[in-house]
Gaussian input, Z-matrix of N, CA and C with variables (Angstrom, degrees):
# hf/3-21g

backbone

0 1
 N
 C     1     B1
 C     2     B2     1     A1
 N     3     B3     2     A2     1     D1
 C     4     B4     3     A3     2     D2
 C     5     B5     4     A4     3     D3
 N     6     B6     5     A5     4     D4
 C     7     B7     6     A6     5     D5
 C     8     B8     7     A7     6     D6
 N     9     B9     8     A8     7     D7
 C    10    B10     9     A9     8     D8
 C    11    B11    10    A10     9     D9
 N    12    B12    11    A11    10    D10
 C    13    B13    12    A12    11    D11
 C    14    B14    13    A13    12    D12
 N    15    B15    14    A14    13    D13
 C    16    B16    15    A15    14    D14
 C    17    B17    16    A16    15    D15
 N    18    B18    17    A17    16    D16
 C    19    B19    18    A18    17    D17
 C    20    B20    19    A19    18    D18
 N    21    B21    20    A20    19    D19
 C    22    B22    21    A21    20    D20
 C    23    B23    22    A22    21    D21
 N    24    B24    23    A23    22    D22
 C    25    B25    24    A24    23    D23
 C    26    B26    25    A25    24    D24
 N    27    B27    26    A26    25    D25
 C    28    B28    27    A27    26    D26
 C    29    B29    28    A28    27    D27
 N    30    B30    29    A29    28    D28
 C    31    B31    30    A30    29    D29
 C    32    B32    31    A31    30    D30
 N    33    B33    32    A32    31    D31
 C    34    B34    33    A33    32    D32
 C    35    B35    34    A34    33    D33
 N    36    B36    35    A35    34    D34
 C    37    B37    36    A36    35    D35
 C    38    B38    37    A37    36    D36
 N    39    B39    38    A38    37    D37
 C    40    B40    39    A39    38    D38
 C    41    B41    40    A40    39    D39
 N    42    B42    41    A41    40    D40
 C    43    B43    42    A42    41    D41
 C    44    B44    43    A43    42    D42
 N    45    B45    44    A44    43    D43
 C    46    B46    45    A45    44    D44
 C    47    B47    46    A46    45    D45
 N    48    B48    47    A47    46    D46
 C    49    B49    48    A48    47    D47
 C    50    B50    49    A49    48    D48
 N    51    B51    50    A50    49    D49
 C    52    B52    51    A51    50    D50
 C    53    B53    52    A52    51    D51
 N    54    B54    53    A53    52    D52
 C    55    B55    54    A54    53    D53
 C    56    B56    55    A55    54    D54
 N    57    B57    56    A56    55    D55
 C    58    B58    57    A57    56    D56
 C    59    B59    58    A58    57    D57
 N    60    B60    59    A59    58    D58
 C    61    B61    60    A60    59    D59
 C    62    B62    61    A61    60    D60
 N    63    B63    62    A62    61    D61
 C    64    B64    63    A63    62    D62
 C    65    B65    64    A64    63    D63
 N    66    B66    65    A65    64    D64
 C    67    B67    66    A66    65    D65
 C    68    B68    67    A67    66    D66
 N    69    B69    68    A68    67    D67
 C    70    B70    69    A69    68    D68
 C    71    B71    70    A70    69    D69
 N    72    B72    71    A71    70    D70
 C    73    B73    72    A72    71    D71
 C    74    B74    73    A73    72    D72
 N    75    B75    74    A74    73    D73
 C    76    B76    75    A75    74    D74
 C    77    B77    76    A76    75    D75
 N    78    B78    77    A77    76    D76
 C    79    B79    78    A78    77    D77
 C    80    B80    79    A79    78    D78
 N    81    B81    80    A80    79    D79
 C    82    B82    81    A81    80    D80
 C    83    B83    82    A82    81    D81
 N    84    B84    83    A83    82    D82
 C    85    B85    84    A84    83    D83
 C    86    B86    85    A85    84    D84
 N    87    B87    86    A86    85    D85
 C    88    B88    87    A87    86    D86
 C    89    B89    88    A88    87    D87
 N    90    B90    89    A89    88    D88
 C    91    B91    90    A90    89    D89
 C    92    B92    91    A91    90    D90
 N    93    B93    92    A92    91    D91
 C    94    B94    93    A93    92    D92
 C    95    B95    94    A94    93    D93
 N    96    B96    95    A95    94    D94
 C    97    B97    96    A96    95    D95
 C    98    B98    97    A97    96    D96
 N    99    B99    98    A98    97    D97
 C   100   B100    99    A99    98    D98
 C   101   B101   100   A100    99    D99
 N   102   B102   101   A101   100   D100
 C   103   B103   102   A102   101   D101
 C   104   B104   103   A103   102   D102
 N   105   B105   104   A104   103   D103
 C   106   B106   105   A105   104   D104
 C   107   B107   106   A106   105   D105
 N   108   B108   107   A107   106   D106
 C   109   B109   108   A108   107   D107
 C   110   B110   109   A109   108   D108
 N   111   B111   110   A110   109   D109
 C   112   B112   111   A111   110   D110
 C   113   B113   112   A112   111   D111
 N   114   B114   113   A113   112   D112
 C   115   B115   114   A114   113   D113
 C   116   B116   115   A115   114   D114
 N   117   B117   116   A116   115   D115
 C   118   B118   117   A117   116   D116
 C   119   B119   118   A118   117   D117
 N   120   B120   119   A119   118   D118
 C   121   B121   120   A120   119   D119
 C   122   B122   121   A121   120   D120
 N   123   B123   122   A122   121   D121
 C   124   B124   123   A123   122   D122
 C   125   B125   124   A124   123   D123
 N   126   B126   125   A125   124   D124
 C   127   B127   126   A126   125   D125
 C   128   B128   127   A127   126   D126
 N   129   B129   128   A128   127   D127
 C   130   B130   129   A129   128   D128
 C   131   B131   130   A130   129   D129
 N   132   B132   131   A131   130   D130
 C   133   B133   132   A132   131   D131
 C   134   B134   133   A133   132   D132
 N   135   B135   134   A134   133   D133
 C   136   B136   135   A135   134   D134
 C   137   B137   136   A136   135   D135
 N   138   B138   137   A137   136   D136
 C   139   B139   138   A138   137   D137
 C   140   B140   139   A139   138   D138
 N   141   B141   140   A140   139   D139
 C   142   B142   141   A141   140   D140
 C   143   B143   142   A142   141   D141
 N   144   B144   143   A143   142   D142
 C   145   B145   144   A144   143   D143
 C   146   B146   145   A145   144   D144
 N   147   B147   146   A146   145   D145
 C   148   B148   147   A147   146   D146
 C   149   B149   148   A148   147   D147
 N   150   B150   149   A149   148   D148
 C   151   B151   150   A150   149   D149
 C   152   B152   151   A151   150   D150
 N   153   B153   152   A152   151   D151
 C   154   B154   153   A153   152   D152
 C   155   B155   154   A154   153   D153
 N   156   B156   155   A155   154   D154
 C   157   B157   156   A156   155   D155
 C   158   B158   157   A157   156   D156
 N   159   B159   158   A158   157   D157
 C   160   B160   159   A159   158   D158
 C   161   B161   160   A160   159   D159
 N   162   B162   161   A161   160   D160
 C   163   B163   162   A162   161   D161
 C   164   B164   163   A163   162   D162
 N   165   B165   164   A164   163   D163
 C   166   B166   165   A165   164   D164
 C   167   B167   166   A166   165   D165
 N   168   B168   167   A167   166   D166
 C   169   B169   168   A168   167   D167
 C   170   B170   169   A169   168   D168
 N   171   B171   170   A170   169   D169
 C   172   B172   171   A171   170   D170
 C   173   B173   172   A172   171   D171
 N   174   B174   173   A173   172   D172
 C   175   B175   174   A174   173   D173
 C   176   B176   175   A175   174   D174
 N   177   B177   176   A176   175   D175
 C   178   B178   177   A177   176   D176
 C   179   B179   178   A178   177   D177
 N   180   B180   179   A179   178   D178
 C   181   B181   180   A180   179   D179
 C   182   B182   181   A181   180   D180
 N   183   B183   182   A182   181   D181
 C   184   B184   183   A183   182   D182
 C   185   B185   184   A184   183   D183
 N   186   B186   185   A185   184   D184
 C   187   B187   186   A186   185   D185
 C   188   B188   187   A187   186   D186
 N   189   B189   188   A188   187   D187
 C   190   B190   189   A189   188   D188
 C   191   B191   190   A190   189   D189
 N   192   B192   191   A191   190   D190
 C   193   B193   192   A192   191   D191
 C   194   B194   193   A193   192   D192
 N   195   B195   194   A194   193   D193
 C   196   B196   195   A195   194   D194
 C   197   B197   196   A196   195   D195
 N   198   B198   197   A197   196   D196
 C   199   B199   198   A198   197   D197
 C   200   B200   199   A199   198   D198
 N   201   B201   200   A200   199   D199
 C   202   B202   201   A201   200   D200
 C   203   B203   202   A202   201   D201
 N   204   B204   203   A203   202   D202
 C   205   B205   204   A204   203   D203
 C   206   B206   205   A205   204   D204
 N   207   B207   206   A206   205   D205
 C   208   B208   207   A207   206   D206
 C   209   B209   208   A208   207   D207
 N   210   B210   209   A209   208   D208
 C   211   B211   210   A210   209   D209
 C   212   B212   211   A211   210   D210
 N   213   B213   212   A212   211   D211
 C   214   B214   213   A213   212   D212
 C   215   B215   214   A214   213   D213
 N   216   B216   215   A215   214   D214
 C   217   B217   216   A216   215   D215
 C   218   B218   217   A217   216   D216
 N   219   B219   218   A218   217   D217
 C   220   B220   219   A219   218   D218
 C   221   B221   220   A220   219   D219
 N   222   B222   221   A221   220   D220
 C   223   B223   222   A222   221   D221
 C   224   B224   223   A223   222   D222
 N   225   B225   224   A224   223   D223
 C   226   B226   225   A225   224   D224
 C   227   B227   226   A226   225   D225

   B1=1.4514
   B2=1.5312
   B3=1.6865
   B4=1.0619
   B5=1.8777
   B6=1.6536
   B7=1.7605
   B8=1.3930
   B9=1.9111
   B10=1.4085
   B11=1.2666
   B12=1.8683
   B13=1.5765
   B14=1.4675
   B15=1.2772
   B16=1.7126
   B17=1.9569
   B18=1.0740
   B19=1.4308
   B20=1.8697
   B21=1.2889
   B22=2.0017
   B23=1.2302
   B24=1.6524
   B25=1.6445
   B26=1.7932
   B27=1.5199
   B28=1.7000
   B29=1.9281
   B30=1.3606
   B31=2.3343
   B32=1.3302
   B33=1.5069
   B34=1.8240
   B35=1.5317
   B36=1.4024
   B37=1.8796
   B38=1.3532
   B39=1.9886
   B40=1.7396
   B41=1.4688
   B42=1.2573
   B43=1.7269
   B44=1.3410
   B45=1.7112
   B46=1.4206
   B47=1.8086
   B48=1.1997
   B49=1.2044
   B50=1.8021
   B51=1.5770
   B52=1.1005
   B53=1.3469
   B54=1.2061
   B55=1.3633
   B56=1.7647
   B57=1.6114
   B58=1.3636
   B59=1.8531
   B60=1.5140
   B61=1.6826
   B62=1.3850
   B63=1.1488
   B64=1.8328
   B65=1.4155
   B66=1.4408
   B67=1.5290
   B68=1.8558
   B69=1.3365
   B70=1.5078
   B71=1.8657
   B72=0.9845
   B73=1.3554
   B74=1.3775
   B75=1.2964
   B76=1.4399
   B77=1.9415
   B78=1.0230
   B79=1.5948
   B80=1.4380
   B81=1.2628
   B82=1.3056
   B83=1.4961
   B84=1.4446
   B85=0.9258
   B86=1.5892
   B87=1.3885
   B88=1.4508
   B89=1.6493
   B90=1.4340
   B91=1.5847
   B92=1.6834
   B93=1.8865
   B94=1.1706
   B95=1.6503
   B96=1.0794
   B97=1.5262
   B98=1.5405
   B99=1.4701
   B100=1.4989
   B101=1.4191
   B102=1.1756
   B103=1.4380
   B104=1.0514
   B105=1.8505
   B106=0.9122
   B107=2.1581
   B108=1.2154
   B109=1.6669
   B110=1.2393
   B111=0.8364
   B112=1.9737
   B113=1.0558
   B114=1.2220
   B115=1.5040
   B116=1.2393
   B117=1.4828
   B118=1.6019
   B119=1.7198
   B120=1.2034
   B121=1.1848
   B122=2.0103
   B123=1.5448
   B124=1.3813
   B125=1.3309
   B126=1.2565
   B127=1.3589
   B128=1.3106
   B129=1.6357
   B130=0.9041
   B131=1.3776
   B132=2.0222
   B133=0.8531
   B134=1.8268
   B135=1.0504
   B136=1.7723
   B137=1.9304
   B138=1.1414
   B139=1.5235
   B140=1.0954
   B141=1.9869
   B142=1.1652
   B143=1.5756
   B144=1.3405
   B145=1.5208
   B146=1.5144
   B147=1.4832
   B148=1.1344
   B149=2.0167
   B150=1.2171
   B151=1.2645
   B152=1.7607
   B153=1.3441
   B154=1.5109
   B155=1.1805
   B156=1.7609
   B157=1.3648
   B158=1.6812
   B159=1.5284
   B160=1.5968
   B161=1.6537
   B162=1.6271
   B163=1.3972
   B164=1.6168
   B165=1.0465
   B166=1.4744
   B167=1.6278
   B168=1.0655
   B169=1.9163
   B170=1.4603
   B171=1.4784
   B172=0.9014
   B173=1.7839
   B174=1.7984
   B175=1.3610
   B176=1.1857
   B177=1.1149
   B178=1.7565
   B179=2.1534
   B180=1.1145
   B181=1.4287
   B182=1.5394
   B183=1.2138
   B184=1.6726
   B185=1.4629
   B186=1.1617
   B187=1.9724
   B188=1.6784
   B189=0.7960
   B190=1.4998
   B191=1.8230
   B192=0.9706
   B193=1.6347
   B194=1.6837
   B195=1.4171
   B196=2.1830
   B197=1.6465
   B198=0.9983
   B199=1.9448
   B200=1.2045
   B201=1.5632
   B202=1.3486
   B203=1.8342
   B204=1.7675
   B205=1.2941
   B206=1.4879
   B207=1.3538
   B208=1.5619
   B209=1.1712
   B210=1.6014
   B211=1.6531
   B212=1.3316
   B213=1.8409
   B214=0.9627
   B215=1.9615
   B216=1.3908
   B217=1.4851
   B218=1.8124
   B219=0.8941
   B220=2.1197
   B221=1.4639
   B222=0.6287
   B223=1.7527
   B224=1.5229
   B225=1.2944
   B226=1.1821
   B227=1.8882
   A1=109.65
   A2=117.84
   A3=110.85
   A4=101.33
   A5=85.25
   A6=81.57
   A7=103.61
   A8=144.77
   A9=116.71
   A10=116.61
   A11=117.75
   A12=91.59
   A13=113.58
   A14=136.04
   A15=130.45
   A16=73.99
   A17=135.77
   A18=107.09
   A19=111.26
   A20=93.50
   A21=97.99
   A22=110.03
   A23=95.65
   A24=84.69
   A25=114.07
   A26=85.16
   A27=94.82
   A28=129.75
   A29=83.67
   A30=119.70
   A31=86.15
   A32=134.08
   A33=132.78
   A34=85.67
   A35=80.65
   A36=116.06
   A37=85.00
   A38=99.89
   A39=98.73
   A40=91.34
   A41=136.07
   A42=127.70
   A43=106.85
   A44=131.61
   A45=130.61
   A46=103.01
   A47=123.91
   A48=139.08
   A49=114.81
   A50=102.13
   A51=126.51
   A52=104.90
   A53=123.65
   A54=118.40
   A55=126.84
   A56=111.61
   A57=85.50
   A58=109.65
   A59=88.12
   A60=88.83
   A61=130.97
   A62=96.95
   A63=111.91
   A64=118.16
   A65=95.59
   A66=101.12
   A67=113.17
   A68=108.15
   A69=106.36
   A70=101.40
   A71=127.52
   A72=121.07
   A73=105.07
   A74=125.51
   A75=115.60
   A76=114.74
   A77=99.07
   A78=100.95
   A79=135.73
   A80=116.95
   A81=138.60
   A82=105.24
   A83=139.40
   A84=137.60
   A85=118.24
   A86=120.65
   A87=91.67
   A88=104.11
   A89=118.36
   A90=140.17
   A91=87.98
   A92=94.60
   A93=121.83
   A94=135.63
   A95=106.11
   A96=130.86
   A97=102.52
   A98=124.14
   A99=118.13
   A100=123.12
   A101=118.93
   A102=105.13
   A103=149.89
   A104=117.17
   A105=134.50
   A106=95.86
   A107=94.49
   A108=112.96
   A109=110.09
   A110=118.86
   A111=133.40
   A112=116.68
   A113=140.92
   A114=150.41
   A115=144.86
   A116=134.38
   A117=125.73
   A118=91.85
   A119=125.42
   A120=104.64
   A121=99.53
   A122=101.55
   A123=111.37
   A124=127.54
   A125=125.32
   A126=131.48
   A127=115.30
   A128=136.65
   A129=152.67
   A130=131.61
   A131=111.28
   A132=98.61
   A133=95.27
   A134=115.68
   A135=116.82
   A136=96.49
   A137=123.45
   A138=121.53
   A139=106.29
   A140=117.30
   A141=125.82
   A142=130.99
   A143=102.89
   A144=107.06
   A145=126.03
   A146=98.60
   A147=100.70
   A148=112.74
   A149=110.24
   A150=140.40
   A151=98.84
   A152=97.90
   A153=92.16
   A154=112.29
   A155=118.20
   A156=128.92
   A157=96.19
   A158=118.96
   A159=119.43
   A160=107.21
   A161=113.71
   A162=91.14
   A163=103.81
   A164=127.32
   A165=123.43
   A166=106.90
   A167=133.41
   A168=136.25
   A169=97.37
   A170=136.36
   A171=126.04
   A172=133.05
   A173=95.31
   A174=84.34
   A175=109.74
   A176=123.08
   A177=122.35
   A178=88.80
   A179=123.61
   A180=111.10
   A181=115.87
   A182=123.51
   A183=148.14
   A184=98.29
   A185=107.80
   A186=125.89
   A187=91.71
   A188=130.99
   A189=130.75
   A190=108.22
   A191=119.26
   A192=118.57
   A193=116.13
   A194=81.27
   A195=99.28
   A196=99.70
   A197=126.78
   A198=122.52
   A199=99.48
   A200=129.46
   A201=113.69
   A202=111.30
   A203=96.39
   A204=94.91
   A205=94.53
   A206=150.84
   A207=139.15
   A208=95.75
   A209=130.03
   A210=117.21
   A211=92.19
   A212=148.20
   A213=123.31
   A214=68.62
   A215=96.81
   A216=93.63
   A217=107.44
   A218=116.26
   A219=115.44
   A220=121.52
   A221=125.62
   A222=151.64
   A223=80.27
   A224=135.04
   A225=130.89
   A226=99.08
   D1=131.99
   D2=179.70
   D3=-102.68
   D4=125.37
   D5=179.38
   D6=-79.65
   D7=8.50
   D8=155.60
   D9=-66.20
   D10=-9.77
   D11=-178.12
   D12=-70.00
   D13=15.67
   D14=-158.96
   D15=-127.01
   D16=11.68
   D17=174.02
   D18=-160.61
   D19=2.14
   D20=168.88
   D21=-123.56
   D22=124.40
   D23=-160.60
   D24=-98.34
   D25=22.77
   D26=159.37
   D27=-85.37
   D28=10.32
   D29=-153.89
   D30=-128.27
   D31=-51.19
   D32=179.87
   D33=-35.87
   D34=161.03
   D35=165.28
   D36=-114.99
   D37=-171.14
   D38=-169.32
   D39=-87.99
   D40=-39.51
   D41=-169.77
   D42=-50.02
   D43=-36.97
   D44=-174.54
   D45=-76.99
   D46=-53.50
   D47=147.43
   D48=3.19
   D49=-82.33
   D50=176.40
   D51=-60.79
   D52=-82.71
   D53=173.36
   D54=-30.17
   D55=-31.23
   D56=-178.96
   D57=-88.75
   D58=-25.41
   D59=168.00
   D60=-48.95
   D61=-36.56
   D62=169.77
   D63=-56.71
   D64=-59.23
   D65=-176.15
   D66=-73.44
   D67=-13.60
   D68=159.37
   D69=-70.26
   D70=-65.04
   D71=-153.60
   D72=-76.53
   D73=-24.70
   D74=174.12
   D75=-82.94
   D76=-17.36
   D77=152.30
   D78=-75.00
   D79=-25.27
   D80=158.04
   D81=-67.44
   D82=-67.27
   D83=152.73
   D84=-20.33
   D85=-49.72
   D86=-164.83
   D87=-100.81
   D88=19.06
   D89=175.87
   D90=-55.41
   D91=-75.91
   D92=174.54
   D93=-38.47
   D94=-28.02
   D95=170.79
   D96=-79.20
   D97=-59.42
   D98=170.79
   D99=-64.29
   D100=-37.19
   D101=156.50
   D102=-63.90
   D103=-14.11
   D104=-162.79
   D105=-106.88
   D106=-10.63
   D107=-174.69
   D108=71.09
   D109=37.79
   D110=171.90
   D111=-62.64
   D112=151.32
   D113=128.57
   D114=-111.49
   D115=100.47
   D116=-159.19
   D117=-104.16
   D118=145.13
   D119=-177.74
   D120=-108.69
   D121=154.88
   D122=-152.65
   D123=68.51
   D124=14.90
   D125=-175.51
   D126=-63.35
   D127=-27.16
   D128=153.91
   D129=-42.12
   D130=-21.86
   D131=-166.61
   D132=-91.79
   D133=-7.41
   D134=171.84
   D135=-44.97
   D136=-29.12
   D137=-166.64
   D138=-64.07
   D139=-49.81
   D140=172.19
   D141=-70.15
   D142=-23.90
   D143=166.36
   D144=-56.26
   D145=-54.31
   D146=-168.90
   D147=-83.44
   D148=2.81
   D149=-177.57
   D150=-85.27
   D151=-26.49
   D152=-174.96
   D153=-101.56
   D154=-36.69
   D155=177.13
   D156=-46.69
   D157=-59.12
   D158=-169.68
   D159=-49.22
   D160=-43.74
   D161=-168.16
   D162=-97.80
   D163=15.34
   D164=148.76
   D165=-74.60
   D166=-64.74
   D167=-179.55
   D168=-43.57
   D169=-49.76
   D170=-176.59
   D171=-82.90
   D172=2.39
   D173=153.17
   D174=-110.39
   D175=-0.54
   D176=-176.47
   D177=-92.30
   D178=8.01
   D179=160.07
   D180=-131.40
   D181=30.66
   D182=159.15
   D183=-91.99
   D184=-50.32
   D185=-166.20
   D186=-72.15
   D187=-63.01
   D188=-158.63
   D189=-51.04
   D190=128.03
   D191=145.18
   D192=-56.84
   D193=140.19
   D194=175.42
   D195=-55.26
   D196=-19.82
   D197=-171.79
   D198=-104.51
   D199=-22.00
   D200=-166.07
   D201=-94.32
   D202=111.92
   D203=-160.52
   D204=-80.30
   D205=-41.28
   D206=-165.73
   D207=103.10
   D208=23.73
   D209=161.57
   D210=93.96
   D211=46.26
   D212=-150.44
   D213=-143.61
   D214=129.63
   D215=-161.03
   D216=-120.63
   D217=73.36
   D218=172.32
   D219=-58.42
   D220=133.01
   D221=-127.44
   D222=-138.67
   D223=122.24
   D224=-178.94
   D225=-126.20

């Protein structure tokens, strides 16, 4: 197992991808929410969602072979 796939996001799949993007913007989001003196209630649990999406992508990219593109087709 290569542990850069959990931290180069040239090694991410798109679920780790997505997920860390999320969890960037929904942290930004709730910056914005405290400054603004907001409250959504459960908003926190977006932390865990997308916490889960990552470690689901990241076992479905432990599992994967280095050749197996997923139908991902380059046109050279």
């Amino acid at each position: 197992m290569k542990a850069s796939k959990l931290y180069n996001f040239r090694e991410m799949n798109s679920y780790q991808f997505i997920a860390v993007v999320g969890l960037i913007m929904t942290f930004a989001a709730h910056i914005i929410l405290l400054l603004t003196d907001k409250h959504i209630a459960s908003y926190n649990a977006l932390y865990v969602c997308w916490v889960g999406v990552f470690i689901v992508g990241a076992i479905i990219n432990y599992n994967t072979k280095p050749d197996d593109h997923h139908g991902h087709h380059h046109h050279h």
